[in-house]
Each structure stands twice: as C-alpha cells, then as structure tokens.
KEBA-530200 format. One record per residue (C-alpha): x negated, y negated, z. Coordinates in steps of 0.25 Angstrom, whole numbers, padded with zeros to 4 digits, always signed. Layout:
BEGIN
XYZ...
# end
This chain:
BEGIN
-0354-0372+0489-0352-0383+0498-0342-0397+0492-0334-0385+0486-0342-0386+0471-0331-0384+0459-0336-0379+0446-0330-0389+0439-0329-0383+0423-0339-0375+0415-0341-0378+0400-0349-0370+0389-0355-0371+0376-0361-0362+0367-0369-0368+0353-0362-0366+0339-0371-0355+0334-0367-0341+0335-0375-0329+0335-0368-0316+0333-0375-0306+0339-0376-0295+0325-0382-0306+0319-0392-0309+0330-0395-0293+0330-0396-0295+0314-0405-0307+0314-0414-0300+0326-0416-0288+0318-0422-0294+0308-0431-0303+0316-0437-0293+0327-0435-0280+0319-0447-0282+0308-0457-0285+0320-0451-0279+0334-0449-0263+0336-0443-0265+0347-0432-0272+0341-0422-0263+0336-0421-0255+0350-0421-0269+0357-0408-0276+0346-0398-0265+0352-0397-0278+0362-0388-0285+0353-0378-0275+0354-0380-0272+0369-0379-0286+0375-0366-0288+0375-0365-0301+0366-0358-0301+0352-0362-0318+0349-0371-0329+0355-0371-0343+0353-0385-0350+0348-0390-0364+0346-0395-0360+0332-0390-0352+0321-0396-0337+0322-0406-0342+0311-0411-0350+0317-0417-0342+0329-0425-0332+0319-0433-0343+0314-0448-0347+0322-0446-0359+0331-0455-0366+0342-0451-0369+0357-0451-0383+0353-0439-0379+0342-0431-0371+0350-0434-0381+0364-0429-0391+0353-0417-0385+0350-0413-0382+0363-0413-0395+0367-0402-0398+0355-0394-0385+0359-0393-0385+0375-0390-0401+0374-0378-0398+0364-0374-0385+0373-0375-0393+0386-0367-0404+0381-0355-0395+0375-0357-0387+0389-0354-0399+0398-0344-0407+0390-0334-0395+0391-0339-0392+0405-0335-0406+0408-0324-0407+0400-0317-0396+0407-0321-0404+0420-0313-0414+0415-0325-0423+0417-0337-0429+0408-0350-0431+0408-0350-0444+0415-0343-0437+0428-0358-0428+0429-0366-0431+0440-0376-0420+0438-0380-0411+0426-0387-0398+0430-0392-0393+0418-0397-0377+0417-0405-0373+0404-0418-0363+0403-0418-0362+0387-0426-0374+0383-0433-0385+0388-0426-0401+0388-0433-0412+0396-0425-0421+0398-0416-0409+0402-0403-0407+0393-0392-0415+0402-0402-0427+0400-0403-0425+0385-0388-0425+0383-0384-0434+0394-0379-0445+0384-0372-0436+0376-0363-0431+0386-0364-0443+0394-0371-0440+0407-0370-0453+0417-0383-0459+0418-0385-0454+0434-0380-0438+0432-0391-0432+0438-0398-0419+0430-0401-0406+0436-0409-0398+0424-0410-0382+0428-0421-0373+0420-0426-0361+0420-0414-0352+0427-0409-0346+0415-0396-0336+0415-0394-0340+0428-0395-0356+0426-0379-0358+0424-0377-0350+0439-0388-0357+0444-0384-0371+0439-0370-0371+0442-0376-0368+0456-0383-0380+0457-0373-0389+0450-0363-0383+0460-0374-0387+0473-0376-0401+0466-0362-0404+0466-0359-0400+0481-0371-0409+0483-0363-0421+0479-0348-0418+0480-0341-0426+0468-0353-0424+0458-0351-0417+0446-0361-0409+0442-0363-0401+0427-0369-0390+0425-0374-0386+0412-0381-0371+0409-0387-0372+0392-0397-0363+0385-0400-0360+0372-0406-0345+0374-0405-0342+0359-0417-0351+0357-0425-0341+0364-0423-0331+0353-0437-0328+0349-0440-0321+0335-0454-0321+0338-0454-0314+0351-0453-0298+0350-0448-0294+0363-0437-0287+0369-0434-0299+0377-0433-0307+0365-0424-0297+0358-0416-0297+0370-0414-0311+0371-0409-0314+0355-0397-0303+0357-0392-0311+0372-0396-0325+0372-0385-0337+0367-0384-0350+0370-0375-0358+0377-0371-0368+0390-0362-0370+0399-0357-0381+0410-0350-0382+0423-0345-0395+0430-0346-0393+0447-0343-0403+0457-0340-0404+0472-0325-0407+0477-0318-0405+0464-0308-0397+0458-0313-0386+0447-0313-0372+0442-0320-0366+0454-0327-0367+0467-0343-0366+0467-0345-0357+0479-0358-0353+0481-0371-0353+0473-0385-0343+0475-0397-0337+0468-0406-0324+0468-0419-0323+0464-0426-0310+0463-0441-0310+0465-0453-0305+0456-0441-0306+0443-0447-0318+0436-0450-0309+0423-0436-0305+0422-0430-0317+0414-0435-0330+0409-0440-0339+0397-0457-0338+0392-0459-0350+0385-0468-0347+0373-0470-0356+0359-0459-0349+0351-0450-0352+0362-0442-0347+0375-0448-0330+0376-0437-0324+0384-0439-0316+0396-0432-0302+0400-0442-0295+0407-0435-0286+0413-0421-0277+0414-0413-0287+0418-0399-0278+0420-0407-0268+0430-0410-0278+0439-0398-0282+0438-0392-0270+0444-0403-0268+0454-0403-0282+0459-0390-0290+0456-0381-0285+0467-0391-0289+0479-0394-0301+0474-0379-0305+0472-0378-0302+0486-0389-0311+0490-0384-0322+0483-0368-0321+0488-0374-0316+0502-0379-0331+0503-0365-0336+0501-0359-0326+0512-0353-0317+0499-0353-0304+0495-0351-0298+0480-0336-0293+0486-0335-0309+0486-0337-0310+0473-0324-0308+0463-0333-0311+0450-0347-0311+0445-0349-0319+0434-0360-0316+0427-0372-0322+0417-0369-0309+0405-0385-0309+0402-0382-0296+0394-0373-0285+0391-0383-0277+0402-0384-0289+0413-0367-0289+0414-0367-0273+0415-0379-0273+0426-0372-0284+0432-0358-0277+0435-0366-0264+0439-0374-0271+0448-0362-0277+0455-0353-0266+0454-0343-0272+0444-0336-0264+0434-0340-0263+0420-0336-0274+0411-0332-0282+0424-0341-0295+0418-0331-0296+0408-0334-0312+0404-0350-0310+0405-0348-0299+0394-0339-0308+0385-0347-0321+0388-0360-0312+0384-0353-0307+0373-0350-0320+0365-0362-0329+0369-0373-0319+0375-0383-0324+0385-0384-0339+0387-0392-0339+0399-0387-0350+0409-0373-0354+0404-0368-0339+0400-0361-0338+0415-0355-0349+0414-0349-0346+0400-0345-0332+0408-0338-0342+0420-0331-0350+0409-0325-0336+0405-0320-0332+0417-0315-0346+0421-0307-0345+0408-0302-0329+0409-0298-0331+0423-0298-0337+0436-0310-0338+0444-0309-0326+0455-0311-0329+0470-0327-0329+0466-0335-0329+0458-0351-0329+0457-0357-0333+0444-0373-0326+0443-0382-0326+0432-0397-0321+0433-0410-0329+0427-0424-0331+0429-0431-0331+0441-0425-0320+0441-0412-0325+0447-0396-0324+0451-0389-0337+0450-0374-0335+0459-0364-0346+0458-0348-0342+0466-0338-0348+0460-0323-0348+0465-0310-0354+0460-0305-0365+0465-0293-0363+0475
# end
C-alpha cells in the first residue's frame, strides 16, 4: 500500500441484549415446531454451529412477535446509530484522537436501509466537522468489514495526513423471520448477532500495524449463494447453496489469485485471519488451506460468544489477536460475501 497506510486502532461494540443460545433453540422450537416438519432435523444447528451466546438489538421476545419492514427498518436505524457510535468513540479513543480529527467516514452496513446514510444521522452527536467527507458502503455483507478497511486504507494513501474511520455495523438479528418456514431461515436464527466495529487508518503515521496490500475474488455464476430478498415482513435471507463445499473446492486458488496480484504466495502468509461464518466455514477453511485442526483458534472463540455479525465479526477476531499476541510478520485478513466474493486485506506489524 503506497504512503505506508497505518491501521491506526480498531474499536467494537456489541448491544445490551443477550441471546443464549438454549434459549434461542427453546423459543424456535415453539415457534417453527407446531407448523414446519422439517424443523426438528434442521434445530440440530444450534448445537453444531459453534456459538454458545449472541448479542441482539431486542430482547428474544421481541423477535417472535409480527412486525413489518417499516418496524424493523425503523429500529435499525436506532440500533446501528447507537452501535456505530459506541464503535468509533473507542476506536478513536484508542487513537488517541476524536471525531473532530476525521476527515473521512466510510461507513459499511447491508442490514437495513438509512438515507441520509448512518454517519450523517449521528454526525452531531459524535461531532463530525462540518467538511468530513462520507463514503456510505452497501450491499457487501460478511465481506464488508475487509472490503472497507481496503478502501479506507486506499483513501488515506490518496491524501497522506488524513484520517479516515472505518466503521462495519449490522443488526442481523432483525432478519429473524417467524413467518418464513425455511431451512435458510432456521439457519439464520441459530448464527446471526449483531454487532460493529471500527478502525482509524492514516498515511505517515505511527499505529499498530502496516496495511500492506488489498484484493478481491469474485466467482462467476454464484449470485444465488448469499444475499438479502426483500419481501413485506422484512430482509428473507439467502443461502442457497452449501457454502463450506465450496469453500474447500474453491478457496485455496482463489487466495492464490488474490496474493499472486501482490507478488505473494500462501507460504508468505504467517496468519489467516478469518470472518468465523459457522462452526463448518472455519473447519472447510483450515482444510482447504492445509492448516491444522483448531489452528483458527480466535475465529472459534469470537464465533462462540457473539456468533455471526456479518461485516464487523473479523474485525472483532483482529482485535483478539491484537490483544492475545503480537501481530506475526503477516497477516491477511478475508471474509467472503455476496457477489459471491473474497475480500483480502495484509496487515504487518509495525517495525
């Protein structure tokens, strides 16, 4: 990454709501039981997907009840705001900088719909000068927090001195449908939580970390693979296919691709850091890339206790390693999302 782009500080949050996941298995039962067949083959998810607790913008109550796209739109706009503003004060904070310093806000989000986007709609409160400039991201899901942290890092190398924040929110939980009697659906209310997290960058400065390189792989004819249909009940999700095959069968020559662009190879690599989608994901992922078994230690531990947050949930994992240990010699940051596509970010410590 050209003018030697420093990841600054990462901050997360999570909301106040927490969802155990016996409960959520309790409170499905007696929703989907009485009217799907299918249910009792398809619950066995909440045990086998690795998470034990999740974090919602609701009470579990809450989510059994009927509600429009208008109600839960609504309350995404209350939650991601409060999320993204917890996120990027400790973000900034860590900095040691504040919100007057930001010259540019990339915002990444695909769980709801704000216009004006959600930076604008707290720029008072966390006190935005009135020239930051407002990048809004949508509609790159799991992969939004690698993919925005890429651009954030090119924004800043564009304009050395200029601090730019970086802020991943999503409420998944409010894609919880009762309505919708599908494996997908059942899928979906055993992983999703919800959650954000932020990271400072800027050009020529000190920080945790250099952002080396950045890439993307988009496999064609996969559209149906992962997504959002949006229907009067709310967000319908989308998983139309066996998402840790493909892994296996396709990961390891598009990772190549990607580092190949960059004059790498996977030996360069010291740590994959990895967006834990499941319990299945993290184990086709370290057999498609020859790692030992149990090797994504932090992806399983991050899973465990806040389950899939789409976009942020790889950052939470970088925080975790930050915070175990120091940064190996490199490390290449990758979630997958819709499209369907690999989102690369190399991060390596400061010398």
């Amino acid at each position: 990454m050209p003018n030697s782009v420093k990841l600054l500080s990462i901050g997360t949050a999570v909301p106040s709501h927490i969802i155990d996941q016996k409960e959520a298995r309790e409170a499905a039962t007696a929703v989907f039981s009485p009217r799907y067949a299918e249910f009792s083959r398809l619950s066995k998810v909440f045990e086998s997907s690795g998470i034990m607790r999740r974090f919602g913008v609701r009470p579990i109550d809450w989510y059994l009840k009927p509600s429009s796209w208008s109600d839960r739109n609504a309350v995404y706009v209350e939650s991601a705001s409060q999320l993204f503003i917890q996120a990027a004060e400790n973000a900034l904070c860590s900095a040691g900088l504040s919100a007057a310093d930001v010259d540019v806000v990339v915002t990444v989000s695909t769980t709801g719909i704000a216009t004006p986007s959600i930076e604008a709609k707290v720029a008072q409160a966390m006190g935005f000068r009135h020239d930051v400039e407002r990048v809004p991201v949508f509609g790159l899901g799991c992969a939004g927090g690698i993919s925005g942290l890429a651009l954030a890092a090119k924004l800043a190398a564009s304009a050395p001195g200029c601090v730019v924040l970086m802020v991943a929110v999503e409420t998944c939980t409010l894609a919880f449908r009762m309505d919708k009697l599908t494996k997908a659906n059942v899928v979906a209310t055993a992983l999703f939580g919800d959650g954000a997290a932020a990271c400072v960058v800027k050009a020529g400065a000190d920080g945790i970390a250099d952002v080396e390189m950045s890439g993307q792989y988009m496999w064609p004819d996969t559209l149906d693979i992962m997504g959002w249909t949006v229907e009067p009940e709310g967000l319908g999700v989308v998983f139309d296919r066996a998402i840790p095959s493909f892994v296996r069968a396709n990961i390891l020559p598009a990772m190549r691709a990607i580092l190949r662009g960059s004059g790498l190879d996977i030996a360069d690599v010291d740590r994959f850091a990895w967006h834990p989608g499941g319990a299945k994901v993290i184990e086709s992922l370290e057999q498609a890339l020859s790692l030992e078994r149990g090797h994504l230690v932090q992806e399983r531990e991050i899973l465990s206790q806040y389950g899939n947050m789409s976009s942020p949930t790889v950052l939470f994992v970088l925080e975790r390693l930050i915070a175990a240990e120091r940064l190996p010699n490199r490390t290449v940051l990758t979630a997958m999302g819709p499209g369907f596509t690999m989102s690369c970010v190399s991060l390596r410590p400061v010398q």
